[in-house]
C-alpha positions in Angstrom: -1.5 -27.7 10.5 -1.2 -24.1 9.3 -3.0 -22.3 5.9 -1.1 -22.0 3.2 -0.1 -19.5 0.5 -0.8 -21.7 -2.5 -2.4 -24.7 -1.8 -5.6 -25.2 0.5 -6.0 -27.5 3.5 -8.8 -29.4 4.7 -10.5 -26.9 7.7 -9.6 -27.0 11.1 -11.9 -28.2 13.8 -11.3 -27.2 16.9 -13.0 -28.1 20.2 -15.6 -28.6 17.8 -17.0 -31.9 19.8 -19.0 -29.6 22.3 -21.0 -28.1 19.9 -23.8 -28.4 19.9 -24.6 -30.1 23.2 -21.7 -28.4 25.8 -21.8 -25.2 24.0 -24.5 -23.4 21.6 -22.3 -21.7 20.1 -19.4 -22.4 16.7 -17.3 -19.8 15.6 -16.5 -19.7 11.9 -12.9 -17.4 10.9 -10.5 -17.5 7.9 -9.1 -15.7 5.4 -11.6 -12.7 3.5 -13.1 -15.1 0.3 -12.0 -18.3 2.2 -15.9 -19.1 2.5 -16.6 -18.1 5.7 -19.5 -16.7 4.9 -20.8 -19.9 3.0 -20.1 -22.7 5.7 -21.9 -20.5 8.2 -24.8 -20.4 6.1 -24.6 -24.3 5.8 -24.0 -24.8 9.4 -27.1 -22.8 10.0 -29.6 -24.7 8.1 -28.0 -27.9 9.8 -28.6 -26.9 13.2 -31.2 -24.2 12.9 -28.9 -21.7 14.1 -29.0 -17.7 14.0 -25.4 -16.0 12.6 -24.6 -13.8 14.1 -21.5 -11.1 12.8 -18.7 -8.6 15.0 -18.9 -7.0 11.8 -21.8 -5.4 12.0 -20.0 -2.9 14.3 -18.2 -1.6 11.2 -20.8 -2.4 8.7 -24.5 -1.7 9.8 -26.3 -1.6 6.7 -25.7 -5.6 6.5 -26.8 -6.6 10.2 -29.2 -9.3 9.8 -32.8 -7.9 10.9 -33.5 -10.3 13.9 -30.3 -8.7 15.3 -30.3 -4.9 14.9 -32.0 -4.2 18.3 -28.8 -6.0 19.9 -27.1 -3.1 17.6 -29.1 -0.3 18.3 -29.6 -1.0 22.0 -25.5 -1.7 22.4 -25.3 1.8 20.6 -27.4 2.9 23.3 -25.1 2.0 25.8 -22.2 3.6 23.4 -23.0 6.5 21.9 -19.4 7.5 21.3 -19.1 5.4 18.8 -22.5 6.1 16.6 -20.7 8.5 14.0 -18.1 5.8 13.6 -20.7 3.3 13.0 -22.5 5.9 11.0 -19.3 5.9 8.5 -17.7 2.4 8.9 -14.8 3.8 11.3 -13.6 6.1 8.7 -13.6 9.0 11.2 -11.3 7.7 13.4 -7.6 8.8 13.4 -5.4 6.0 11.8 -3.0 5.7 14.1 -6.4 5.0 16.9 -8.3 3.0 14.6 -7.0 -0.4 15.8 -7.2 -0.1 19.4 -10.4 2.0 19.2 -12.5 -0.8 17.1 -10.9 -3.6 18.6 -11.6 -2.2 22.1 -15.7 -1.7 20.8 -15.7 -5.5 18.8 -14.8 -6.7 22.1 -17.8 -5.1 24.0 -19.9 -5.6 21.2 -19.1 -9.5 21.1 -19.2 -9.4 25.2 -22.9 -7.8 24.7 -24.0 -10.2 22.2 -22.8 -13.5 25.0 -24.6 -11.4 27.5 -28.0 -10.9 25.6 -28.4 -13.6 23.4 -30.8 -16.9 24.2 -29.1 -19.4 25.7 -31.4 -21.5 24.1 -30.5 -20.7 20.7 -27.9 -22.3 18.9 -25.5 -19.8 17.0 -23.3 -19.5 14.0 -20.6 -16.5 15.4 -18.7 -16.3 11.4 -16.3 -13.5 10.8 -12.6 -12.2 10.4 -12.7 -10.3 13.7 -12.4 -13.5 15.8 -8.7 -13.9 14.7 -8.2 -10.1 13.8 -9.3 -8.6 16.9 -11.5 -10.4 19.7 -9.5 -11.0 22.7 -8.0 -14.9 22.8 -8.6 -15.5 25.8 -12.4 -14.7 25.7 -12.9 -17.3 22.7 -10.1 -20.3 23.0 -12.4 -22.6 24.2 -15.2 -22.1 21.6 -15.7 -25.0 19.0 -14.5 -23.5 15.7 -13.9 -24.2 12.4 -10.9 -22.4 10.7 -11.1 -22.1 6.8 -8.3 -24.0 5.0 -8.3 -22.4 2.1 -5.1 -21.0 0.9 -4.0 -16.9 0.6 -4.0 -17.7 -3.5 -7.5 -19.2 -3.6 -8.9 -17.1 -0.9 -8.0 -14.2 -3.2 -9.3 -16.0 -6.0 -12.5 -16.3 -4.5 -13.0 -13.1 -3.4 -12.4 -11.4 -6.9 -14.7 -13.9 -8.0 -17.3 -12.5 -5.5 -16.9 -9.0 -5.5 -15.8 -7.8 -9.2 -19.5 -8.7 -10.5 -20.9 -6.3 -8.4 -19.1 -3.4 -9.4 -19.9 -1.8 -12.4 -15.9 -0.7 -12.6 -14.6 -4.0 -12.9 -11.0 -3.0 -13.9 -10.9 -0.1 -10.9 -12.2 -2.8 -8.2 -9.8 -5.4 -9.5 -6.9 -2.8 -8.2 -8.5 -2.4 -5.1 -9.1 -5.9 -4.3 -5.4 -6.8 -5.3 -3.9 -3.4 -3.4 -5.8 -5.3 -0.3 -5.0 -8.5 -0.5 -1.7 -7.3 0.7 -3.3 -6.9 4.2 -6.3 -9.7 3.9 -4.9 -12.2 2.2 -1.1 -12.6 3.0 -0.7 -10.1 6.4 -4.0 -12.0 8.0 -2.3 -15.5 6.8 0.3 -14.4 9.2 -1.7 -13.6 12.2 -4.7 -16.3 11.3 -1.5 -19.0 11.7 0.0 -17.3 14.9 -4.0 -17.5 16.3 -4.2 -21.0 15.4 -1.1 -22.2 16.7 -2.4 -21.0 20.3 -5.3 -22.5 19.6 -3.3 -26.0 19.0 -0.9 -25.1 21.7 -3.3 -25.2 24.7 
């Protein structure tokens, strides 16, 4: 089973019989506007889970409230990092930029397992657990990949974002220079995750 550029496929459970019982915890990944973001909230209500987001790291502003003392006091611990934060990563050299956020997802996601109440169940939804959280620390999650394909992905995300803009025609570029990188590039590396995953 792989995504597709065209046509979707249904999503891919993994280890996902251990949730929630062995393990209170289901990642949610696929491709940016593969709906992600929408099973996770579903998932939540079902279970009466928290979500909790890698991204915050680069995006602040959006970290759910019951979780930005987890940010702030990781922050703490890293202050490095706070202008980065402070600008969504844009200060960092582009050649660094990679290494440097993956290396602080990573510790971020580490605090997070640390921290967090084991007696919680939790939605963990996001891009970065394919993108950059190390393999090895999540393969044996239950997870549900997205099947939806590069095409409807980006479909869905133009859908989603161009409304919000009051510059439709300007975003529309931007979205479509992107999907270069989160549509079709991530397809790549989402495929070469989940064949690991399948391998094991």
């Amino acid at each position: 089973m792989a995504i597709k550029l065209i046509k979707n496929v249904d999503d891919i459970k993994i280890n996902f019989e251990k949730f929630p019982n062995e393990c209170n915890m289901l990642l949610v990944t696929g491709l940016s506007g593969s709906g992600k973001s929408w099973l996770s909230k579903q998932l939540a209500a079902q279970y009466d889970a928290k979500i909790f987001q890698p991204e915050w790291l680069i995006h602040s502003k959006h970290t759910s409230p019951e979780f930005k003392h987890l940010l702030d006091d990781f922050l703490k611990t890293h202050f490095e990092i706070v202008p980065y934060v402070e600008n969504k990563w844009n200060d960092v050299k582009c050649e660094d930029k990679h290494e440097v956020l993956k290396k602080y997802i990573n510790l971020f996601f580490e605090y997070f397992l640390k921290n967090c109440d084991k007696q919680q169940i939790y939605i963990i939804e996001g891009l970065q657990i394919f993108t950059l959280i190390d393999f090895d620390t999540i393969k044996d999650f239950p997870m549900i990949i997205k099947g939806t394909s590069s095409f409807n992905s980006l479909k869905n995300r133009l859908k989603r974002d161009l409304q919000k803009h009051t510059n439709k025609m300007q975003y529309f570029f931007k979205i479509i220079k992107q999907s270069k990188l989160y549509q079709f590039k991530h397809r790549k590396k989402l495929n070469m995750f989940l064949a690991k995953l399948q391998s094991q």
